[in-house]
C-alpha positions as CSV (number, residue, x, y, z in Angstrom):
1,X,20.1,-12.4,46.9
2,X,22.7,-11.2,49.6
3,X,25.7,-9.0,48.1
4,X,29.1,-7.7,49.8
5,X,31.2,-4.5,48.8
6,X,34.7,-5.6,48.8
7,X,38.0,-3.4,48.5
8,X,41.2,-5.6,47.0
9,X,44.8,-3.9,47.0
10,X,46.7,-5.5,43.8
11,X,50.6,-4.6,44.0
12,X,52.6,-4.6,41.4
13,X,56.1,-5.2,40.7
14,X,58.0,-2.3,38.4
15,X,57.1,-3.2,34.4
16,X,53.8,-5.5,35.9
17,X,51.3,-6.1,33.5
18,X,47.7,-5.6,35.5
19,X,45.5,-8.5,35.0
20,X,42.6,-8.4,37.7
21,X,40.2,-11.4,37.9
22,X,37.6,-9.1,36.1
23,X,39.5,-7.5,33.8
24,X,38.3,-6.2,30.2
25,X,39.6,-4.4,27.3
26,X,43.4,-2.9,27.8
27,X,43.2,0.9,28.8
28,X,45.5,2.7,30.8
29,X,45.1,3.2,34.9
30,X,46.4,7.3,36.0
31,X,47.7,7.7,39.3
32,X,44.7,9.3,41.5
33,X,41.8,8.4,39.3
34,X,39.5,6.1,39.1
35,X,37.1,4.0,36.7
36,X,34.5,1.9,36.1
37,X,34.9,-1.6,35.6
38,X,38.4,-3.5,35.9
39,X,41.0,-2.9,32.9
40,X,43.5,-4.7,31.9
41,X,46.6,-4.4,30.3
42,X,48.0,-1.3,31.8
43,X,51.9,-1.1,32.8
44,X,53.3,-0.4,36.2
45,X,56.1,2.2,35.9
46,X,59.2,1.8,37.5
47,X,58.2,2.3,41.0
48,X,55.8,-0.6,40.4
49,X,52.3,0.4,41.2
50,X,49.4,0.3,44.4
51,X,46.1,-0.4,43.1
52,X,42.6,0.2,45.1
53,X,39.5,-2.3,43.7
54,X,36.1,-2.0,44.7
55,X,33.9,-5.1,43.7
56,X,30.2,-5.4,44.2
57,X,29.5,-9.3,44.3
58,X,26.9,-11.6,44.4
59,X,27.2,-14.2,47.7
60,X,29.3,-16.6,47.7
61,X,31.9,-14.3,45.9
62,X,34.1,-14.7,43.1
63,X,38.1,-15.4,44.0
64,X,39.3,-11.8,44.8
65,X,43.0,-12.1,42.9
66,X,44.4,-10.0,45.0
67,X,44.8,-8.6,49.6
68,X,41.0,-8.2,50.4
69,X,41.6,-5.0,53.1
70,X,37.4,-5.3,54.1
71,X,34.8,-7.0,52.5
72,X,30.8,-6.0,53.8
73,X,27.4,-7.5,53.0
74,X,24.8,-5.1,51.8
75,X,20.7,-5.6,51.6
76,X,19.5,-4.5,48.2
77,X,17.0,-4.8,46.8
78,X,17.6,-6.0,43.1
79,X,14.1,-4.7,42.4
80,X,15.2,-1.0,42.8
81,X,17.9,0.6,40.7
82,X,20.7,1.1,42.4
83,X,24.1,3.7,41.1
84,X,28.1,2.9,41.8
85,X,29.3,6.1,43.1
86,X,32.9,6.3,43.7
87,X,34.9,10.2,44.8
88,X,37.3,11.3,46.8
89,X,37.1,13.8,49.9
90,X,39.7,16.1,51.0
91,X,39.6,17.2,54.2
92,X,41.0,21.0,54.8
93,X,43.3,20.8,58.7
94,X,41.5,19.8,61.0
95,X,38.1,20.2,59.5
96,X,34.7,18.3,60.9
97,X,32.0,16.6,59.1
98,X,29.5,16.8,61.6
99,X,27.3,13.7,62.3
100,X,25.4,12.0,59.4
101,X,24.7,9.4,57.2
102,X,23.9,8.5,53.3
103,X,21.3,7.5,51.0
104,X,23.3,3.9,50.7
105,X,26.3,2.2,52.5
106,X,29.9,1.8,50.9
107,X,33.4,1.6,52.1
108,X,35.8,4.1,52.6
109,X,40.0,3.9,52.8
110,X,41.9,6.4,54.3
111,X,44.7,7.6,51.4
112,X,47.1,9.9,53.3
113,X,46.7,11.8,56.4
114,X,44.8,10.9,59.4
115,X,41.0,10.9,60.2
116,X,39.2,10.1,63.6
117,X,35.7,8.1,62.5
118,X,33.1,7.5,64.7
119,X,30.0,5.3,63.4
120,X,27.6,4.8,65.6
121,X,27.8,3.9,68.8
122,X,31.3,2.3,68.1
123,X,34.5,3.7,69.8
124,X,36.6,5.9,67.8
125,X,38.8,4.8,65.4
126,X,42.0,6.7,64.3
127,X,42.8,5.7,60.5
128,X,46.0,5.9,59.2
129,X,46.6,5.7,55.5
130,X,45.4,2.5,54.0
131,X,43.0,1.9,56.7
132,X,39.3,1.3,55.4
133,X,36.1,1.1,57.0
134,X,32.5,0.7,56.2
135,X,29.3,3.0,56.8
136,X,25.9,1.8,56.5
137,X,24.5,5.0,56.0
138,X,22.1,4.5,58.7
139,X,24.0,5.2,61.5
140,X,25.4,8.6,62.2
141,X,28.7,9.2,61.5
142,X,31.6,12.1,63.1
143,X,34.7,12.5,61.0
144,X,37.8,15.1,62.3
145,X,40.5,15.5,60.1
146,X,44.1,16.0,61.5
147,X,45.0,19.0,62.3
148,X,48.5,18.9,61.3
149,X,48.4,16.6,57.9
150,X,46.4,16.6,54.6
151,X,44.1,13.5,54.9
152,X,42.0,12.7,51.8
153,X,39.7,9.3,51.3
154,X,38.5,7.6,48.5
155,X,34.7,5.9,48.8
156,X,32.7,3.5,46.6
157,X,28.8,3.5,47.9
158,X,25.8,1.8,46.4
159,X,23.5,4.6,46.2
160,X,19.2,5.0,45.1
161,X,19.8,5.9,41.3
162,X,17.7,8.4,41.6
163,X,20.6,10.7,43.4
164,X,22.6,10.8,40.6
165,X,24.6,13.7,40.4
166,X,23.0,15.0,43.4
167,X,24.4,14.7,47.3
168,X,24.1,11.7,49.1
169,X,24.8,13.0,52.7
170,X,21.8,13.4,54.9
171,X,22.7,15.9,58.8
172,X,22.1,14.4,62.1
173,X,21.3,18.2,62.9
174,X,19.8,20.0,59.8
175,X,21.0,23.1,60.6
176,X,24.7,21.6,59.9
177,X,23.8,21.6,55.9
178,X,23.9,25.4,56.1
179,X,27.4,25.5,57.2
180,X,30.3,25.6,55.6
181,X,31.7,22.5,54.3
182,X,35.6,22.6,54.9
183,X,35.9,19.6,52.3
184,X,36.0,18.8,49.1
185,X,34.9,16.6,46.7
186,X,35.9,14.6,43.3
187,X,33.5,12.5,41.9
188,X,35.1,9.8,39.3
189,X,32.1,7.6,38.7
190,X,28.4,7.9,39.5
191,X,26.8,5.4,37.3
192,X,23.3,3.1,37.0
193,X,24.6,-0.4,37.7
194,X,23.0,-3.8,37.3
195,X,21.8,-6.3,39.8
């Protein structure tokens, strides 16, 4: 059965109660973090409130409820077991992540700063903040990070379960898992999921 990743933005108005199409017990949302599984209930403050949602869906997919930014289709297998990895990586100025690819695909969205991405055999693309993308995990990717801002990005991939807790990165060039890695890396959710 095919699948797509999708990320949704849900905006909220100041004093909003959040109410996603998936939502579950109330729990509160913290700025920067991130969970598993939609909750509802939570109060936006009175700046109102931005909200990043990564769905994995069966074909046709559900109603999204809220500004789909990209939506993918991804091959898996529902034989295999499969984890929902989701973290954030902070570049350091101008730091390179040399060409490579994953153990699974996922989408990525640019949260401040700015990050030249190359996937592939594609052109170049220069994200700005709240710009997302997809990576297969197949093809090789080249990320530089702006030399003159902080630029972080948040990621959701479907990844082997066997990886959990373990990198998922795999070098073009071997030799560049030796070096340095001028970036860092918060993992919020890296858990078995169900097909």
């Amino acid at each position: 059965m095919p699948y797509s990743l999708r990320l949704i933005e849900d905006t909220l108005a100041p004093g909003a109660r959040y109410s996603p199409a998936l939502g579950s017990a109330a729990a509160p949302l913290e700025a920067g973090r991130a969970q598993m599984g939609a909750r509802a209930g939570a109060i936006a403050g009175p700046e109102g409130a931005r909200l990043l949602r990564f769905e994995l869906v069966r074909q046709p997919p559900p109603r999204a409820g809220g500004r789909v930014l990209l939506e993918h289709p991804m091959a898996l297998d529902p034989r295999a077991s499969w984890l929902l990895r989701c973290d954030r990586v902070d570049f350091e100025r101008g730091a390179v992540a040399p060409r490579h690819g994953h153990r699974g695909g996922g989408i990525r969205c640019l949260l401040r700063g700015r990050l030249d991405v190359t996937v592939g055999k594609e052109p170049t693309r220069a994200m700005r903040p709240w710009d997302a993308w997809f990576e297969s995990g197949k093809e090789p990717v080249l990320a530089v990070a702006s030399r003159d801002e902080d630029t972080s990005f948040i990621r959701v991939a479907v990844l082997p379960v066997e990886i959990r807790g373990q990198s998922s990165i795999v070098y073009v060039n071997a030799a560049d898992a030796t070096r340095g890695k001028p970036r860092t890396y918060t993992v919020f959710v890296d858990e078995p999921i169900a097909l």
